[in-house]
N, C-alpha and C positions, 0 to 999 in steps of 0.2 A: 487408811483410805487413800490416803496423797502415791505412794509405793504401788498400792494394787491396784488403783482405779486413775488417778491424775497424770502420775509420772508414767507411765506408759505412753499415756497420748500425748502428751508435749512433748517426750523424746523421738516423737515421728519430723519433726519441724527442723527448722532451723536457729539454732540455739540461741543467735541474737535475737530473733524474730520471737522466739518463744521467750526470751528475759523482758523484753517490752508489753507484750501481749498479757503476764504475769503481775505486770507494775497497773496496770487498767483493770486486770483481774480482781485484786487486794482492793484498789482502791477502789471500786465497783461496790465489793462486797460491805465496803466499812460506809459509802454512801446509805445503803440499803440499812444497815445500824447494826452489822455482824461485829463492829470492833469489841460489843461486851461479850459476844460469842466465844471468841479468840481471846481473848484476854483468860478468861474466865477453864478454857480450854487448855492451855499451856502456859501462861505465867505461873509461877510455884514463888511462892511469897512467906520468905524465913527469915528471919533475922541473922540465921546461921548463915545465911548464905551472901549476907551481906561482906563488900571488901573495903579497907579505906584504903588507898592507897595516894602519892604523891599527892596530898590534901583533897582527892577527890573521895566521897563513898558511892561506890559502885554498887545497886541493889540486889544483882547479883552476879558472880564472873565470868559469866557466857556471854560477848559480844560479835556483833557483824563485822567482819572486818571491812576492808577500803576494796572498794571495785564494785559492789552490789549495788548501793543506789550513789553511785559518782556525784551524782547534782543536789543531792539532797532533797529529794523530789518523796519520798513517801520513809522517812525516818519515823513517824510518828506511826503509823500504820504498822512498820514492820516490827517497835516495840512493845506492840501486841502480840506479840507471836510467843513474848517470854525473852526477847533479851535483853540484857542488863545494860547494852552501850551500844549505839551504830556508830561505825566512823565512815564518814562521807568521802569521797575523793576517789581518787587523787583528782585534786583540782588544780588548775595553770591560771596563771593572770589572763590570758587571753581565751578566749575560747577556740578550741580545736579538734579539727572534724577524727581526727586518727588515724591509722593506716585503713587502708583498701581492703572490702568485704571481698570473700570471710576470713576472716577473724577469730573466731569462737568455736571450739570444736569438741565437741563428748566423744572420748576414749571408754566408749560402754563397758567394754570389757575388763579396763583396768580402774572403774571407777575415779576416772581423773577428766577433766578439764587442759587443754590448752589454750590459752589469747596471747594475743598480738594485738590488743586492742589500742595501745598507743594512746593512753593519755585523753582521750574521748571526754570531754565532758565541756558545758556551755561556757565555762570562764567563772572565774570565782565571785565577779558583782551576783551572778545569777543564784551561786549556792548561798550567798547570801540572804538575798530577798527572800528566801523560803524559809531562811533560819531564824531571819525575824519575827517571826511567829512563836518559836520555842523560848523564849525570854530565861535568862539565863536564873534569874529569881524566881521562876514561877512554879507553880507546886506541882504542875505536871508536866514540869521538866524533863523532857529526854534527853540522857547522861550523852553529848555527841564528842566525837575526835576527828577531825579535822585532817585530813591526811593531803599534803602539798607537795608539788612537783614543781618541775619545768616544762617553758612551753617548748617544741621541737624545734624549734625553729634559733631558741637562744642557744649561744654557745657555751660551751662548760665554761671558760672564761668570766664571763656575764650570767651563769645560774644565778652566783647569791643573790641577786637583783632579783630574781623571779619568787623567789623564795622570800625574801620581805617585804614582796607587795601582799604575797596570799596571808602570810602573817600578820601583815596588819589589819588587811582588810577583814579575817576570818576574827580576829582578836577577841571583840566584844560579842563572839554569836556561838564561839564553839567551848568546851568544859578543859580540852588538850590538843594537843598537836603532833604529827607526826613526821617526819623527813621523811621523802622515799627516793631515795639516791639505789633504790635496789631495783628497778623494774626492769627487766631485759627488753624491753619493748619500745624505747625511746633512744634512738642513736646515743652511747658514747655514756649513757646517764651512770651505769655503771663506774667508770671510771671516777667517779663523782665520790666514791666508796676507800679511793685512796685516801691513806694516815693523812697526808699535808691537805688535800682538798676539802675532805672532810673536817678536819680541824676545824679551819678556817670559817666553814661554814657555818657550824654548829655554835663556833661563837663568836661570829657575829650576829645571828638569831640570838644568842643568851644577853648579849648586851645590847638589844632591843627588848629584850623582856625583860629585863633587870631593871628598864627606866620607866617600867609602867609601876604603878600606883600599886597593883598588884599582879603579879608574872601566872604566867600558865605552865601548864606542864610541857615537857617536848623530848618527843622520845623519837628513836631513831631504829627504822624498818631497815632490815638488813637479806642480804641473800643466802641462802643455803649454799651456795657456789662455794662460797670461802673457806680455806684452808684452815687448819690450825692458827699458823702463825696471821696471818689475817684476822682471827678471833679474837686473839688477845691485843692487836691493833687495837680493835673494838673497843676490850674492856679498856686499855688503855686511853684511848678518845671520851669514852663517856665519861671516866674519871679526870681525865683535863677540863674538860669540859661541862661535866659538871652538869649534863643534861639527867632530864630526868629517870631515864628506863629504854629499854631497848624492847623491839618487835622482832621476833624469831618466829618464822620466818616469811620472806615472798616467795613467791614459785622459781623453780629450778628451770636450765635449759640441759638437764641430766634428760636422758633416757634409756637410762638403764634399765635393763626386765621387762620393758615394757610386750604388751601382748597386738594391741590395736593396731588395725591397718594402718588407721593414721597417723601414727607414733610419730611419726619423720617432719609433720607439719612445724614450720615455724612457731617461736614465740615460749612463754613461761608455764610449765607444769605445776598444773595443783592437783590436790585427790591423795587417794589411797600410795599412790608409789613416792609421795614427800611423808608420808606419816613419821617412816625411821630415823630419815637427816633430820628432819625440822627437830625431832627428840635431841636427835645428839649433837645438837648447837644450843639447844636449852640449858641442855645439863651441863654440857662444855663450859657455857658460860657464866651459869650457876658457881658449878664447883670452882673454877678457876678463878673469880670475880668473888669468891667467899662469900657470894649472895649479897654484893654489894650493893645492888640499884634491882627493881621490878624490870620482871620479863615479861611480854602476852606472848603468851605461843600458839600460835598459827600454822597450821600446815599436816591436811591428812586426819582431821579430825572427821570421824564418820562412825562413832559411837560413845557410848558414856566412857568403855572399857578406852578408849586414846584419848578422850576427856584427862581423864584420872592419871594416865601415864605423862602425860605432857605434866598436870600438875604436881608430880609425883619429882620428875626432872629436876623441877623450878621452879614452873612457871606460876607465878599469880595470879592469873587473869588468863580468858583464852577465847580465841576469835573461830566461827565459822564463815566457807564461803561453798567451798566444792562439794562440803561433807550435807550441806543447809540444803543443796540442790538436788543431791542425788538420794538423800533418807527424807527430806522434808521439815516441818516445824516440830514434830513429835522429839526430833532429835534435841531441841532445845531444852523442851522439859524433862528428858530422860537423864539429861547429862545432867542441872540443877539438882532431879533426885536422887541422883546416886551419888552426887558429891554430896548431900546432907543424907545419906545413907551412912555414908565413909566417916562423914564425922560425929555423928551419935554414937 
């Protein structure tokens, strides 16, 4: 239904305009009392499907990744839909408006997404206020990750500051944490990605989580951009450091193959033409890391069959955003049934 009758008419729109319009749509329908509908429709509920990972048990490995609901604004609604985790974000201590519309752009033909959306989101007091509802005890807990940035305005110099206000603030409200020193879309934040800056960063975040009562998890989002030797940087950094698991991948400023008129527009690629890299930074780092630390792999997933390949790589755990848009909810529960296809 959503492919032959939905997604047709929201791809006449303007693709910000139609992600907002979406977020009133959902939460419309779950006012009305569709959430056992949806529920009922697309969560696939197995034990087999269940994951523990870094002390967390995940009740199944299909999660949202960061960029879909930024503010925390309908987490609860969307794991109805069947997924196992949303991560919220990326959130900045302050709140900020992003770059200049538009922004957001459907590569139809290549099944891909471009943004330039810049960090958008109300400020992290606000993501909070909402999370305060989800009680991190409560039995209908939604498993959330917390995905933290910088605001644009700080300078690389002055990030870790930014970085341990949202970690504290988020502390008592989210399940994990995520770095995202990968976004092309925030001046310079990239460079944030170097061995010494990144060190530095990752543990002085570990030794604010090492003095709580009890630490959270904190895994670190990286770019497909990176080289080989840039990779095992990586594994190198997370083994100094000691963080929990690493996120492969964010979107790319590749545009390679690509077919869309609008190929050439600024900002980070996601969709079908990140499917192969995001794979071969999974496995890169799989194999070469001897499967030391948990992967999610993100990037180009828009079937059960790159479900399975991604987990086949690596990966543990694994996020939809571009793949969630352009196939719909169905996609969540196909990929659930064919990983416990794969494992019977």
């Amino acid at each position: 239904m959503y492919k032959i009758l939905l997604r047709p008419f929201l791809f006449l729109f303007d693709p910000e305009a139609v992600h907002h319009f979406t977020f009133k749509l959902i939460r419309f329908a779950h006012s009305l009392g569709f959430g056992g509908v949806f529920r009922s429709k697309y969560q696939v509920h197995n034990k087999l499907l269940e994951r523990e990972l870094f002390g967390l048990k995940f009740p199944n490995p299909v999660g949202l990744a960061a960029g879909f609901d930024k503010n925390a604004m309908l987490y609860k609604e969307l794991s109805n839909l069947g997924f196992g985790f949303i991560e919220i974000g990326t959130v900045t201590p302050k709140a900020q408006a992003g770059n200049e519309q538009p922004r957001l752009f459907r590569l139809k033909e290549d099944a891909a997404i471009i943004n330039r959306m810049g960090f958008n989101n109300g400020g992290v007091e606000e993501a909070v206020e909402r999370l305060k509802s989800n009680p991190i005890t409560g039995k209908k807990h939604v498993l959330i990750g917390g995905n933290i940035g910088k605001n644009k305005i700080t300078p690389n110099e002055a990030a870790v500051n930014d970085y341990i206000i949202c970690f504290e603030a988020l502390f008592d409200y989210v399940d994990y944490f995520v770095v995202n020193v990968s976004s092309p879309n925030t001046p310079n934040l990239r460079a944030l990605q170097e061995k010494k800056p990144l060190t530095d960063l990752l543990q002085t975040l570990q030794v604010k989580n090492n003095s709580k009562e009890k630490r959270k998890p904190i895994l670190l989002k990286i770019a497909p951009d990176l080289t080989n030797e840039q990779l095992l940087d990586i594994i190198d950094i997370v083994t100094e450091t000691k963080i929990d698991g690493v996120i492969a991948t964010n979107t790319t400023i590749s545009r390679e193959g690509l077919k869309s008129n609008n190929k050439d527009e600024m900002g980070g690629l996601s969709g079908q033409p990140l499917t192969k890299r995001s794979t071969e930074v999974i496995r890169f780092l799989a194999e070469k890391s001897n499967k030391a630390f948990p992967i999610i792999g993100v990037g180009g997933i828009h079937s059960a069959e790159d479900a399975l390949e991604k987990l086949e790589a690596g990966a543990d755990l694994i996020q939809l955003y571009t793949g969630f848009i352009y196939e719909g909810p169905k996609l969540i529960k196909d990929i659930n049934k064919a990983i416990l296809t794969k494992q019977l």
